[in-house]
C-alpha positions in Angstrom: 98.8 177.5 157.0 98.3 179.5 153.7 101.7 178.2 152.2 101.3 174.6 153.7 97.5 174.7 151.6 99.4 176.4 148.5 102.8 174.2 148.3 100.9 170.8 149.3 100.5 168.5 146.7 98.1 165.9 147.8 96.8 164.3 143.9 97.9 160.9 145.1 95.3 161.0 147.6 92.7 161.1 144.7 92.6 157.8 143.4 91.9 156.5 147.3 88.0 157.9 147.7 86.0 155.5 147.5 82.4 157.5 147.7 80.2 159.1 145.1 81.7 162.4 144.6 80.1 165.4 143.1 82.2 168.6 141.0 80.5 171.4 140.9 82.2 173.5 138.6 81.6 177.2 136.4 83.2 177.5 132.9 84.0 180.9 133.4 86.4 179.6 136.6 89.8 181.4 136.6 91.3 180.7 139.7 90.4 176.5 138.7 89.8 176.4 135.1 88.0 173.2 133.4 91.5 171.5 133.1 91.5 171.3 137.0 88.2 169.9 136.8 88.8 167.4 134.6 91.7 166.0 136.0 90.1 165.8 139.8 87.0 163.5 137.6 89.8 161.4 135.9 91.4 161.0 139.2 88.5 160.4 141.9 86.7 157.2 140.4 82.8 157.9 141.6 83.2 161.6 140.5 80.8 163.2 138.6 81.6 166.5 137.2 78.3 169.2 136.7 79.4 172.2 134.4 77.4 175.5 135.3 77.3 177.8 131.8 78.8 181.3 132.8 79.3 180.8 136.2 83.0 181.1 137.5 84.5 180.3 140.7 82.1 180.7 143.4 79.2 178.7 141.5 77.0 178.7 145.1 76.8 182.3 144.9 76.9 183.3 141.3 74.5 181.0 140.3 72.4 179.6 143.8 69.4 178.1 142.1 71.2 175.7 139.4 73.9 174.9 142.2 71.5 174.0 144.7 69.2 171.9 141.8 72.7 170.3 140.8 73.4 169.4 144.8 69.9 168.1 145.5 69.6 165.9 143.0 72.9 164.2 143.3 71.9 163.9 147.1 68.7 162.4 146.4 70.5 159.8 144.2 73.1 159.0 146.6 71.1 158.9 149.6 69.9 156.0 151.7 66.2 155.1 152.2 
């Protein structure tokens, strides 16, 4: 399952969500750098990309307070009254 997750290549897949998307992402991210990050937001069309100062790859943990600000909000502005 590791090597199906590592050796799939599923970008073309991207372009096909249709909902409001939210990246997360840390600049200090070395196992998916800002290039990563920027592609995914080229590619999904409703993406919106949130860069967390200092933070690297597990944002949610490194950084819990501006990651769970970043997520409510976006919620809040997505949801449905």
């Amino acid at each position: 399952m590791a090597t199906a997750l590592a050796e799939g290549d599923t970008r073309d897949l991207l372009p096909r969500i249709k909902v409001p998307t939210l990246l997360i992402w840390g600049d200090a991210d070395k196992r998916s750098p800002m290039n990563i990050a920027h592609q995914l937001e080229s590619a999904i069309l409703a993406a919106k990309l949130v860069v967390l100062p200092g933070v690297g790859h597990v944002s949610n943990l490194e950084a819990p307070a501006a990651f769970n600000a970043t997520l409510r909000e976006f919620l809040l502005t997505h949801s449905e009254s």
